[in-house]
N, CA, C and O atoms as a Maestro MAE file, in Angstrom:
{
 s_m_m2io_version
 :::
 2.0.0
}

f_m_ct {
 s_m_title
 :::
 protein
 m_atom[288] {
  # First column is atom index #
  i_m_mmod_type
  r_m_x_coord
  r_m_y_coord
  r_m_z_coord
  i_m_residue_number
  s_m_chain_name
  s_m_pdb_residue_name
  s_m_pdb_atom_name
  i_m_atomic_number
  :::
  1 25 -24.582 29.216 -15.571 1 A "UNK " " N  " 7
  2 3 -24.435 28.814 -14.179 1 A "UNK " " CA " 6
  3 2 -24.682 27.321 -13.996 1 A "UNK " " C  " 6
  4 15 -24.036 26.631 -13.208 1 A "UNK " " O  " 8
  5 25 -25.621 26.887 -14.746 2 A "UNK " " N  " 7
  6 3 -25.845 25.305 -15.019 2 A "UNK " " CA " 6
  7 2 -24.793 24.178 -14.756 2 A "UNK " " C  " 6
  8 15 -24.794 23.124 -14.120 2 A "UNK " " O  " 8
  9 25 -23.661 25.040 -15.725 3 A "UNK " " N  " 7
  10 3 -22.549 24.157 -16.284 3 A "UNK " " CA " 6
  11 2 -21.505 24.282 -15.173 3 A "UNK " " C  " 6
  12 15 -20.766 23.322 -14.956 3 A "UNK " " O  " 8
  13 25 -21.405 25.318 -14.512 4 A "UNK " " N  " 7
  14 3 -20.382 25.081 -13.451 4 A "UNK " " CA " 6
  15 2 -21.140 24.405 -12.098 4 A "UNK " " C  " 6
  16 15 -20.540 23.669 -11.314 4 A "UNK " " O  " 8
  17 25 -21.784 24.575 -12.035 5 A "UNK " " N  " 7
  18 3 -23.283 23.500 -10.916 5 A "UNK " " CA " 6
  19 2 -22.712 22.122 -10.980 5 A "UNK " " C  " 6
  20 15 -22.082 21.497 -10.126 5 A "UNK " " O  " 8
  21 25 -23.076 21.792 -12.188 6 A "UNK " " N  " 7
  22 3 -22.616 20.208 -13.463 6 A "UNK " " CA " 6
  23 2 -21.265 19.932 -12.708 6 A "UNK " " C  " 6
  24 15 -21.133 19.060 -11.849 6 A "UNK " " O  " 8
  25 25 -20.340 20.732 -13.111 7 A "UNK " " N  " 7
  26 3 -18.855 20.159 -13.198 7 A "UNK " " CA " 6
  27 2 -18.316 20.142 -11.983 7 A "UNK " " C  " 6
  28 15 -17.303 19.500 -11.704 7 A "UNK " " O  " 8
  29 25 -19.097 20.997 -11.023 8 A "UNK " " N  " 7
  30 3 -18.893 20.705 -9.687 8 A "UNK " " CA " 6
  31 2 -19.449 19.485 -8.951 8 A "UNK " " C  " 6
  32 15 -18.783 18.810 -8.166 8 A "UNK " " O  " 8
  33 25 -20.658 19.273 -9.254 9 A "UNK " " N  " 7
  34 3 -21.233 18.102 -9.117 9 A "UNK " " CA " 6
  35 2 -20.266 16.703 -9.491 9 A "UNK " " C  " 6
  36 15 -20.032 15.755 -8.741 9 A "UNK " " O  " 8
  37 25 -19.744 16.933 -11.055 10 A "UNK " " N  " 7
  38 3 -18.998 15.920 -10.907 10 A "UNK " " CA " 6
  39 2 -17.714 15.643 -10.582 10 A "UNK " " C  " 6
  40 15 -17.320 14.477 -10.599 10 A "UNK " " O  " 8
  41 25 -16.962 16.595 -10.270 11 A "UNK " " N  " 7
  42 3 -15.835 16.882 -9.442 11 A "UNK " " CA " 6
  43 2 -15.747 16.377 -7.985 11 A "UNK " " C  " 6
  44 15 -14.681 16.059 -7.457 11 A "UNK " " O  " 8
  45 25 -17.196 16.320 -7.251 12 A "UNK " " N  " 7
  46 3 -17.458 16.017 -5.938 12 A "UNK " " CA " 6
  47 2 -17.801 14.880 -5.989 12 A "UNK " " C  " 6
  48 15 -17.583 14.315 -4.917 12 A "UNK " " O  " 8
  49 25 -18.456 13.951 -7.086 13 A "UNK " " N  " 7
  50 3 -18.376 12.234 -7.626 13 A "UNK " " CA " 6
  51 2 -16.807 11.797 -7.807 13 A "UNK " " C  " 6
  52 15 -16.405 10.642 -7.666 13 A "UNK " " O  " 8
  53 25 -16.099 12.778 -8.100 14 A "UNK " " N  " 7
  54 3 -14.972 12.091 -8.677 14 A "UNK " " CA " 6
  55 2 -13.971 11.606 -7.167 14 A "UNK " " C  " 6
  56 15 -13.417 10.547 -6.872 14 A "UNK " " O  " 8
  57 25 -14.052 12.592 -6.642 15 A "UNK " " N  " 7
  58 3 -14.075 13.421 -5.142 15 A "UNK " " CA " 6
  59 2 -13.953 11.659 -3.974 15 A "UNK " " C  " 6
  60 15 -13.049 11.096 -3.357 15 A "UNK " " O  " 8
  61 25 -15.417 11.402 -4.218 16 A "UNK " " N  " 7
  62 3 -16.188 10.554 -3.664 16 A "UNK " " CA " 6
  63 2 -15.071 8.838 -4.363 16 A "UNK " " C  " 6
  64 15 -14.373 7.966 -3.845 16 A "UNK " " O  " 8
  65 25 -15.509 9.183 -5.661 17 A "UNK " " N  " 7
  66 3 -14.858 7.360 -6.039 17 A "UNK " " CA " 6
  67 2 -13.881 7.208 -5.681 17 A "UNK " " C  " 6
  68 15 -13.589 6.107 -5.215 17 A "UNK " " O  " 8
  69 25 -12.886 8.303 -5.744 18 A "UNK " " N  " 7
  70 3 -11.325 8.104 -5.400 18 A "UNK " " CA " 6
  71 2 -11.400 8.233 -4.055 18 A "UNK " " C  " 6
  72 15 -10.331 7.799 -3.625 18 A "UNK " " O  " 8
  73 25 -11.983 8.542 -3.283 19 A "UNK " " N  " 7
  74 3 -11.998 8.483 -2.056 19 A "UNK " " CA " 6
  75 2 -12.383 6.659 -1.438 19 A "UNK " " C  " 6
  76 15 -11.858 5.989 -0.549 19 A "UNK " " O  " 8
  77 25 -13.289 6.422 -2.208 20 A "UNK " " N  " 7
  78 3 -13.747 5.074 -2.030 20 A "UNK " " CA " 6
  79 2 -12.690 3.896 -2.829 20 A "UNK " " C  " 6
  80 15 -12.347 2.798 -2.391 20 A "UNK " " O  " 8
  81 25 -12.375 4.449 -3.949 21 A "UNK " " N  " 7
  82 3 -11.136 3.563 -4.309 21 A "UNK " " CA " 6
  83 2 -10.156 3.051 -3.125 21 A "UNK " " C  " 6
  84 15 -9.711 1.934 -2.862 21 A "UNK " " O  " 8
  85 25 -10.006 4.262 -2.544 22 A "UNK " " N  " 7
  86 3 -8.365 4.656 -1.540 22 A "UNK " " CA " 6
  87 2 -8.724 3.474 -0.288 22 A "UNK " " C  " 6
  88 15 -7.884 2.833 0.343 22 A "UNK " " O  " 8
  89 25 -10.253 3.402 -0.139 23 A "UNK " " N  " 7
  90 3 -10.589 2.556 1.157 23 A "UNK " " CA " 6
  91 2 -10.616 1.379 0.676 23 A "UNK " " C  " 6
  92 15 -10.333 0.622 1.605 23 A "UNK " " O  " 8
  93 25 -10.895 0.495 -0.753 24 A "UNK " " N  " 7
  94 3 -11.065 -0.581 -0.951 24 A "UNK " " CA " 6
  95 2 -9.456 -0.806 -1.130 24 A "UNK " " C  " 6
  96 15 -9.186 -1.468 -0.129 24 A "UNK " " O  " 8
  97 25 -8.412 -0.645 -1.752 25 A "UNK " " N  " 7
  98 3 -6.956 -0.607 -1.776 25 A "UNK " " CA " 6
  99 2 -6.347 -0.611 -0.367 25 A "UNK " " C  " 6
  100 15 -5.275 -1.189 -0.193 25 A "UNK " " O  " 8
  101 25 -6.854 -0.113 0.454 26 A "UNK " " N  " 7
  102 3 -6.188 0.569 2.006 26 A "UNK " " CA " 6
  103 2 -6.401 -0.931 2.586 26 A "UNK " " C  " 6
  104 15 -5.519 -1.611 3.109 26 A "UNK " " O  " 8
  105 25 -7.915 -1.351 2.362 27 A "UNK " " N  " 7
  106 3 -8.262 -2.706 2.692 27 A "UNK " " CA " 6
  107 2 -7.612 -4.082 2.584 27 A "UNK " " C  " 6
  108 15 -7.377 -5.002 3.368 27 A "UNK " " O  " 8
  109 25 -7.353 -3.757 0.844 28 A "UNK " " N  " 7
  110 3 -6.403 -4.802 0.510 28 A "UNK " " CA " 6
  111 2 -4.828 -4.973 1.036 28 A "UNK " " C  " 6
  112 15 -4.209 -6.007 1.287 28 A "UNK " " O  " 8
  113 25 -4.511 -3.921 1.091 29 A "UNK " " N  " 7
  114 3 -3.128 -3.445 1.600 29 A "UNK " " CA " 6
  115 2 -3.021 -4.317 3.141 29 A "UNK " " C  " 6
  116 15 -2.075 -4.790 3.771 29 A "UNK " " O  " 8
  117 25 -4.043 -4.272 3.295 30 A "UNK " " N  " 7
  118 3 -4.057 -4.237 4.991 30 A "UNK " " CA " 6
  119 2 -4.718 -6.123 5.313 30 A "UNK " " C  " 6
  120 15 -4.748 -6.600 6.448 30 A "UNK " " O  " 8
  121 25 -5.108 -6.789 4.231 31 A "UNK " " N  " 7
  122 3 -5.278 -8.048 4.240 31 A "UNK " " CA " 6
  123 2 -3.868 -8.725 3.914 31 A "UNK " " C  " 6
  124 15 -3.288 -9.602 4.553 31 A "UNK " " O  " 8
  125 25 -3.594 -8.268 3.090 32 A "UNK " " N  " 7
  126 3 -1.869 -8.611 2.434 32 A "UNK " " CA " 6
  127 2 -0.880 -8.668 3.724 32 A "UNK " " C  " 6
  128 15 -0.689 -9.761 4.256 32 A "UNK " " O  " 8
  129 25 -0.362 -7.708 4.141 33 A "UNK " " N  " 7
  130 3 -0.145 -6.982 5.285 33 A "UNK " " CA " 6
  131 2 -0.002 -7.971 6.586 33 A "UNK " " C  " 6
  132 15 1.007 -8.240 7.238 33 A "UNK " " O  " 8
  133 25 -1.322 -8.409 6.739 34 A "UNK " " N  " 7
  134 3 -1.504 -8.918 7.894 34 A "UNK " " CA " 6
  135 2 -0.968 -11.205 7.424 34 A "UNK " " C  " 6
  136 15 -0.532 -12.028 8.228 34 A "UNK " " O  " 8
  137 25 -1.195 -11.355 6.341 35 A "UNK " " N  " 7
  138 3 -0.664 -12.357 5.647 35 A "UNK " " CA " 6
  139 2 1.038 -12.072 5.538 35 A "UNK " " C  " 6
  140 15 1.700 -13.111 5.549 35 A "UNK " " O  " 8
  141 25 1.822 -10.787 5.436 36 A "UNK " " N  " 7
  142 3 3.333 -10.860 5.032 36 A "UNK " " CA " 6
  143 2 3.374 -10.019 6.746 36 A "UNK " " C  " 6
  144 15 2.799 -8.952 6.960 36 A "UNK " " O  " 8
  145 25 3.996 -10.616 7.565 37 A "UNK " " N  " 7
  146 3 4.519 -9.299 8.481 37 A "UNK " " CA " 6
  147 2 5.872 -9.392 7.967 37 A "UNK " " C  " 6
  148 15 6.483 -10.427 7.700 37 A "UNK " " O  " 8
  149 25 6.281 -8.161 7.854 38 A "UNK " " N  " 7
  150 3 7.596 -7.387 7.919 38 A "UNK " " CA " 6
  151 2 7.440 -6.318 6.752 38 A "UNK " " C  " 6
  152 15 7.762 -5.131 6.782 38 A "UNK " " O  " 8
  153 25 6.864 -7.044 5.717 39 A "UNK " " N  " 7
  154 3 6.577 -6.038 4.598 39 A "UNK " " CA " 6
  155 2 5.896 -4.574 4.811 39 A "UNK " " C  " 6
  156 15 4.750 -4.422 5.234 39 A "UNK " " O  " 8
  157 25 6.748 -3.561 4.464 40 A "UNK " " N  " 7
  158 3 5.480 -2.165 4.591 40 A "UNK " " CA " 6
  159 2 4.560 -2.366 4.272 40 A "UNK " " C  " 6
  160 15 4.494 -3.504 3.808 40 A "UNK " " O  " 8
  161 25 3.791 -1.912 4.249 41 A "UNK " " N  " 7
  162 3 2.453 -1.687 3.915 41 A "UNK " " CA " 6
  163 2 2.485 -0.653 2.480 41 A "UNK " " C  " 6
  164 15 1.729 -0.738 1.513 41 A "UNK " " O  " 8
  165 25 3.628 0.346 2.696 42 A "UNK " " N  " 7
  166 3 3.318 1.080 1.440 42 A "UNK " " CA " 6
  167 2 3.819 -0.106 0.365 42 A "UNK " " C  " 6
  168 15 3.151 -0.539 -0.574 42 A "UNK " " O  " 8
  169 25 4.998 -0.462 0.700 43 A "UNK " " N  " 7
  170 3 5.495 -1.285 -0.593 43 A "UNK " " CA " 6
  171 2 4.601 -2.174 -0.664 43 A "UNK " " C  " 6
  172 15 4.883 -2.317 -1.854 43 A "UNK " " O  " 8
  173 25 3.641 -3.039 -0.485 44 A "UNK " " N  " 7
  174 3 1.831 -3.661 -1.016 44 A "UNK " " CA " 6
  175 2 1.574 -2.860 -1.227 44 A "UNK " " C  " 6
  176 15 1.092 -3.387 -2.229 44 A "UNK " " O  " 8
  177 25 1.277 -1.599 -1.369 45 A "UNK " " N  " 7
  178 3 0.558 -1.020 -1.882 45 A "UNK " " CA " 6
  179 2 0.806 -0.242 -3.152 45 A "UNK " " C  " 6
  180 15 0.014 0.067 -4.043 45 A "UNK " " O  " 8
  181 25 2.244 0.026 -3.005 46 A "UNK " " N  " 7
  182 3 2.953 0.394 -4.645 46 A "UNK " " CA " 6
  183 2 3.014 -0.971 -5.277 46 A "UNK " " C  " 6
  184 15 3.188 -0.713 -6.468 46 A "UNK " " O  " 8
  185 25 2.974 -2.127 -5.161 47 A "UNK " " N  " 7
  186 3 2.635 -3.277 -5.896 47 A "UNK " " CA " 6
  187 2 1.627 -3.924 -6.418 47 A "UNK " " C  " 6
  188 15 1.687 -4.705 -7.368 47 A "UNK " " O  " 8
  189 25 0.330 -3.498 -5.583 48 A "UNK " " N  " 7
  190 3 -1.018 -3.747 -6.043 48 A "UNK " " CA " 6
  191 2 -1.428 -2.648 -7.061 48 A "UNK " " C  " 6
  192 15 -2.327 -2.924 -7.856 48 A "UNK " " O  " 8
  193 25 -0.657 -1.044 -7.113 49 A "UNK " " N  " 7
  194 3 -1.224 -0.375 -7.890 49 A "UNK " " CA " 6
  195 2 -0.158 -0.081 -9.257 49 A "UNK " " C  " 6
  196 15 -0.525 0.577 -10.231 49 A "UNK " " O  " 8
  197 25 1.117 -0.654 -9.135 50 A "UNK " " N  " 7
  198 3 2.019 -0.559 -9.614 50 A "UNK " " CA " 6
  199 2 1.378 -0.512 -11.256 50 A "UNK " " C  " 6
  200 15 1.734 0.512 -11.840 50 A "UNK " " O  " 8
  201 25 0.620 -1.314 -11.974 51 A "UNK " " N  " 7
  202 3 0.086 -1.794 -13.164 51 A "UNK " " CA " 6
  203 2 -0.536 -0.198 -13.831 51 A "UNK " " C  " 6
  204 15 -0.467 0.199 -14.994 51 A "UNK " " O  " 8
  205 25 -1.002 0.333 -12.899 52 A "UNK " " N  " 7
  206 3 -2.052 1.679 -13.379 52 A "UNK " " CA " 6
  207 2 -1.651 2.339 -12.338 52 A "UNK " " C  " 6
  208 15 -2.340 2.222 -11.324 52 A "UNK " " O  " 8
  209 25 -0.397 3.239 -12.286 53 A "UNK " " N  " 7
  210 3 -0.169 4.040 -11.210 53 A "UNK " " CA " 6
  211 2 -0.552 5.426 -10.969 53 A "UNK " " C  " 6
  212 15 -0.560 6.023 -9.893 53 A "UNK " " O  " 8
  213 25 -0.951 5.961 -12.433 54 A "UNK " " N  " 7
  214 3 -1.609 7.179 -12.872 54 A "UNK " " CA " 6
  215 2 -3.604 7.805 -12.304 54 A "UNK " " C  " 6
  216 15 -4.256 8.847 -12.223 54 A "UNK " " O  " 8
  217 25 -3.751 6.447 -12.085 55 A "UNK " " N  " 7
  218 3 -5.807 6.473 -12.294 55 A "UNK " " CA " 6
  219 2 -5.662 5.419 -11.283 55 A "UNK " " C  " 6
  220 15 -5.038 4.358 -11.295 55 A "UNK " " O  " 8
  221 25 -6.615 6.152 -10.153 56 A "UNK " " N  " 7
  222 3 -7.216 5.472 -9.297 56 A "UNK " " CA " 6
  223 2 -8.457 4.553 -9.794 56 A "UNK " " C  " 6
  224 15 -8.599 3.455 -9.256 56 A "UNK " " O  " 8
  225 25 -9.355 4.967 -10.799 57 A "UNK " " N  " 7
  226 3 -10.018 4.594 -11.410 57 A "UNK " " CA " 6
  227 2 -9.051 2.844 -12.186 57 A "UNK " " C  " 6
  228 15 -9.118 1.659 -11.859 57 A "UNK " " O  " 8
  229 25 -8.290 3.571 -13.237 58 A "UNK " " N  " 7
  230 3 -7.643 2.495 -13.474 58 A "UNK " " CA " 6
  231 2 -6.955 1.253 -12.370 58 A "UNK " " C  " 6
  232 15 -7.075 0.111 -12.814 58 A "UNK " " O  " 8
  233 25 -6.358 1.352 -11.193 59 A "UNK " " N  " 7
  234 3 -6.289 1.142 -10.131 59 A "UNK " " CA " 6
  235 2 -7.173 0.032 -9.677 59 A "UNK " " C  " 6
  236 15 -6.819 -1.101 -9.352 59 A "UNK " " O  " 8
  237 25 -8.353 0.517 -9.703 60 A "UNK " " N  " 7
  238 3 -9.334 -0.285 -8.955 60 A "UNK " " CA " 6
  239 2 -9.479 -1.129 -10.168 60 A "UNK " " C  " 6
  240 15 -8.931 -2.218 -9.997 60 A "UNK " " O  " 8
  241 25 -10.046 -0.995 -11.364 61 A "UNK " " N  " 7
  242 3 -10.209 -2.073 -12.395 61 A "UNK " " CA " 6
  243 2 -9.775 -2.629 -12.126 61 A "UNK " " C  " 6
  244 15 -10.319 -3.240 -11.206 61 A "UNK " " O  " 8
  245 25 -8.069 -3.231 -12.591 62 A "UNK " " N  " 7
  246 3 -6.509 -3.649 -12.491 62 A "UNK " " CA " 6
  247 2 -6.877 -4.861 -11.045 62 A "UNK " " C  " 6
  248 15 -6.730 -6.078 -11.150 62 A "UNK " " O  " 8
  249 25 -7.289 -4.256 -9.973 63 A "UNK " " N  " 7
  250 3 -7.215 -4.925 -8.687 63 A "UNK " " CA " 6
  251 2 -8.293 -5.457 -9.209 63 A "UNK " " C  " 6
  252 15 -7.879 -6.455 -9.798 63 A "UNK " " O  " 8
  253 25 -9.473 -5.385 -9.350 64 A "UNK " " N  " 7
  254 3 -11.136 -6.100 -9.437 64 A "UNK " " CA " 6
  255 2 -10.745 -7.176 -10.639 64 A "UNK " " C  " 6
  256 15 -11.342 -8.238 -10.461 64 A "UNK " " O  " 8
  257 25 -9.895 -7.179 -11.819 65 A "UNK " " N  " 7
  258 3 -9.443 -8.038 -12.706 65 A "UNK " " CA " 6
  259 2 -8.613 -9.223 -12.164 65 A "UNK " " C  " 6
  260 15 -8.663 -10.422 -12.437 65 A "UNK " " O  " 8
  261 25 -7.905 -8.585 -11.390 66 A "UNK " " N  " 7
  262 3 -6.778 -9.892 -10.401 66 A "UNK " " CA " 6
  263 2 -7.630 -10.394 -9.275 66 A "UNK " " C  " 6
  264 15 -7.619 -11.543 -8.834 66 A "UNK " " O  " 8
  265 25 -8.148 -9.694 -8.987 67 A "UNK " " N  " 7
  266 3 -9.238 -10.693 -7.664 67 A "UNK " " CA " 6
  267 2 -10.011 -11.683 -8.465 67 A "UNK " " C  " 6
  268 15 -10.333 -12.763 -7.971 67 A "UNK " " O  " 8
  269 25 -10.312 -11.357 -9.656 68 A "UNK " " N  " 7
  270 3 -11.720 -11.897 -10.271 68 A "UNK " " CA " 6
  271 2 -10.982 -13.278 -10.988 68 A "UNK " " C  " 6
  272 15 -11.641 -14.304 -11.155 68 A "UNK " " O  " 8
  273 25 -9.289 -13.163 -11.461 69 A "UNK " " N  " 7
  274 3 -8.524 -14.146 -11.478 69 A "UNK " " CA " 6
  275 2 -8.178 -14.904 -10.387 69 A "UNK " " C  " 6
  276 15 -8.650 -15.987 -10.040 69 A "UNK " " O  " 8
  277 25 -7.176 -14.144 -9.792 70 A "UNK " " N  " 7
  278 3 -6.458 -14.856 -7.609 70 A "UNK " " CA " 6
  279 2 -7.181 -14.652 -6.898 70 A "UNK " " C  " 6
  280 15 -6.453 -13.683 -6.680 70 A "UNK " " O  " 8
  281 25 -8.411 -14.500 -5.842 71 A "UNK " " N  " 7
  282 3 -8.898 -14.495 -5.257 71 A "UNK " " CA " 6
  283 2 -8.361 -14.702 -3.683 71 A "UNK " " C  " 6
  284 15 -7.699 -15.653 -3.266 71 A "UNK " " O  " 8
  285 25 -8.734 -13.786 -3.090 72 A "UNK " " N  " 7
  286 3 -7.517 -13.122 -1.822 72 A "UNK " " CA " 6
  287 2 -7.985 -14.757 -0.858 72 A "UNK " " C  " 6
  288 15 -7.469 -15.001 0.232 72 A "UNK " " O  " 8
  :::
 }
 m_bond[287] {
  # First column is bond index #
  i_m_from
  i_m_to
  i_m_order
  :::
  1 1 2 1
  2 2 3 1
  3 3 4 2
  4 3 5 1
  5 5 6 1
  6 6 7 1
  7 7 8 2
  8 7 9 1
  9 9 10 1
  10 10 11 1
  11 11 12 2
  12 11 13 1
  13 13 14 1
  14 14 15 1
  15 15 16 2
  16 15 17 1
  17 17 18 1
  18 18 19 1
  19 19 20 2
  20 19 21 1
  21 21 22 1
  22 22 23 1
  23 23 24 2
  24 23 25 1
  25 25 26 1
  26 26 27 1
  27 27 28 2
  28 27 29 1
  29 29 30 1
  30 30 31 1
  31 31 32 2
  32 31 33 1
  33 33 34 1
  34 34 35 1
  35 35 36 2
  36 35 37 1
  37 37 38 1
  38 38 39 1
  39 39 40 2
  40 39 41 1
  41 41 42 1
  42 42 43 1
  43 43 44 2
  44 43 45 1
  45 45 46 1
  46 46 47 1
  47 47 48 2
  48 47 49 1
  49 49 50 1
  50 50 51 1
  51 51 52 2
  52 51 53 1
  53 53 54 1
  54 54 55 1
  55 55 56 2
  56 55 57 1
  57 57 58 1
  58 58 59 1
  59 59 60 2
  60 59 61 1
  61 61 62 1
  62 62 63 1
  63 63 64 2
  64 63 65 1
  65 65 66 1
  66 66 67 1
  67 67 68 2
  68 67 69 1
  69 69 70 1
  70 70 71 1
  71 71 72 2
  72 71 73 1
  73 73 74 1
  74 74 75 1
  75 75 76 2
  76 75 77 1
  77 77 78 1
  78 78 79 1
  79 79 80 2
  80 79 81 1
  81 81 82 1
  82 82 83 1
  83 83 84 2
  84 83 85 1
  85 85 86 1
  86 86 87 1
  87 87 88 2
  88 87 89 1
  89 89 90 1
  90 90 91 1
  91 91 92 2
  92 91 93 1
  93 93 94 1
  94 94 95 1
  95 95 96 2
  96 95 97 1
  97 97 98 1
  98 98 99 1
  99 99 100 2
  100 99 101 1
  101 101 102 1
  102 102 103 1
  103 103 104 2
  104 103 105 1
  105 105 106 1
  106 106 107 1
  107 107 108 2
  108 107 109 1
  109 109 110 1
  110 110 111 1
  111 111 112 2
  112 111 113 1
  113 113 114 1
  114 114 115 1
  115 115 116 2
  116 115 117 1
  117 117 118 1
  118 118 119 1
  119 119 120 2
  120 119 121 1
  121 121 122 1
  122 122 123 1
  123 123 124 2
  124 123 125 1
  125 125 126 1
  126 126 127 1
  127 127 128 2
  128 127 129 1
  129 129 130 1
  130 130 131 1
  131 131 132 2
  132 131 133 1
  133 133 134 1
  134 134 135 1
  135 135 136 2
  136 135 137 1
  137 137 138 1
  138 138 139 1
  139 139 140 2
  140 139 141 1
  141 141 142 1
  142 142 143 1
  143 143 144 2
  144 143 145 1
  145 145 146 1
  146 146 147 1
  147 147 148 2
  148 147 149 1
  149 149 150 1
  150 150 151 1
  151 151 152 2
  152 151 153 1
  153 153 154 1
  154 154 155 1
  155 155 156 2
  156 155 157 1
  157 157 158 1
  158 158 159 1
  159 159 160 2
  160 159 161 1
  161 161 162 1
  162 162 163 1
  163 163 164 2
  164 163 165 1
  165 165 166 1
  166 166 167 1
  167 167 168 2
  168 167 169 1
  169 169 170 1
  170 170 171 1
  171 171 172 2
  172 171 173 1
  173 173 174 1
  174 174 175 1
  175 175 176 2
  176 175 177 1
  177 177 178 1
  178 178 179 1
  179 179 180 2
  180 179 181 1
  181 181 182 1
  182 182 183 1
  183 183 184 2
  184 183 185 1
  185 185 186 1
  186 186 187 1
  187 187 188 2
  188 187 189 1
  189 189 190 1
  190 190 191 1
  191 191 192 2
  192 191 193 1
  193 193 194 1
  194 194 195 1
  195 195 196 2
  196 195 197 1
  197 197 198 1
  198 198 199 1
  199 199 200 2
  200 199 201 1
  201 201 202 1
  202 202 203 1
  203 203 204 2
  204 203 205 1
  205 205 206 1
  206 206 207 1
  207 207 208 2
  208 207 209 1
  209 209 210 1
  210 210 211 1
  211 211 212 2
  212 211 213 1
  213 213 214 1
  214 214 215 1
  215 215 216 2
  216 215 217 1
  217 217 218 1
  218 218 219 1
  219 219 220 2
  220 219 221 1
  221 221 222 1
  222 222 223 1
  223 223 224 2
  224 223 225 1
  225 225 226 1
  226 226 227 1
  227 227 228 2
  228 227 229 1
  229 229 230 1
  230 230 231 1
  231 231 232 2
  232 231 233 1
  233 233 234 1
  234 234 235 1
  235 235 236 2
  236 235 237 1
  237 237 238 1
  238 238 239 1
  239 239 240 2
  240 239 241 1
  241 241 242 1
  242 242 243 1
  243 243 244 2
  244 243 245 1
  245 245 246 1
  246 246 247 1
  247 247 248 2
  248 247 249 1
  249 249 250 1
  250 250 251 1
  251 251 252 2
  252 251 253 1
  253 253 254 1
  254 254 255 1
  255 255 256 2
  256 255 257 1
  257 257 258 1
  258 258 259 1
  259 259 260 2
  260 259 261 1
  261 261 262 1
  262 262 263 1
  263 263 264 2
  264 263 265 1
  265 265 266 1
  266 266 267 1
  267 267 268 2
  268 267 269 1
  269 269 270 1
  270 270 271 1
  271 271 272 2
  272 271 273 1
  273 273 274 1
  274 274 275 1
  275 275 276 2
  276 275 277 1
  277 277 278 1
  278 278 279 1
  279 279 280 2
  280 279 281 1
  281 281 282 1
  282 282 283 1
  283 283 284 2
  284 283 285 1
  285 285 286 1
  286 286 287 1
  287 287 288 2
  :::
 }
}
């Protein structure tokens, strides 16, 4: 019973980061956004994640690597 406790636990972390990923991206989307009018918003946002489109995890790295280079 331990182990499904565990994996639920971290299922509801995982739950949580990608949830928090989605708001720091949503953010960026929405700084970009307000710098390009006319551009969607989704298309910034399939472009900022375009690199790692699979992992939100990967995702956020990818973005925290280019900020830490371009700086918004």
């Amino acid at each position: 019973m331990a182990k499904q406790q565990r994996a639920t636990r971290l299922e509801e972390r995982i739950e949580d980061l990608r949830a928090e990923i989605d708001g720091i991206i949503d953010d960026r989307v929405a700084k970009i956004a307000s710098q390009s009018p006319g551009v969607p918003p989704g298309v910034i946002r399939n472009l900022l994640t375009a690199r790692a489109p699979s992992c939100r995890c990967a995702q956020y790295i990818e973005l925290c690597g280019s900020k830490a280079k371009d700086p918004d």
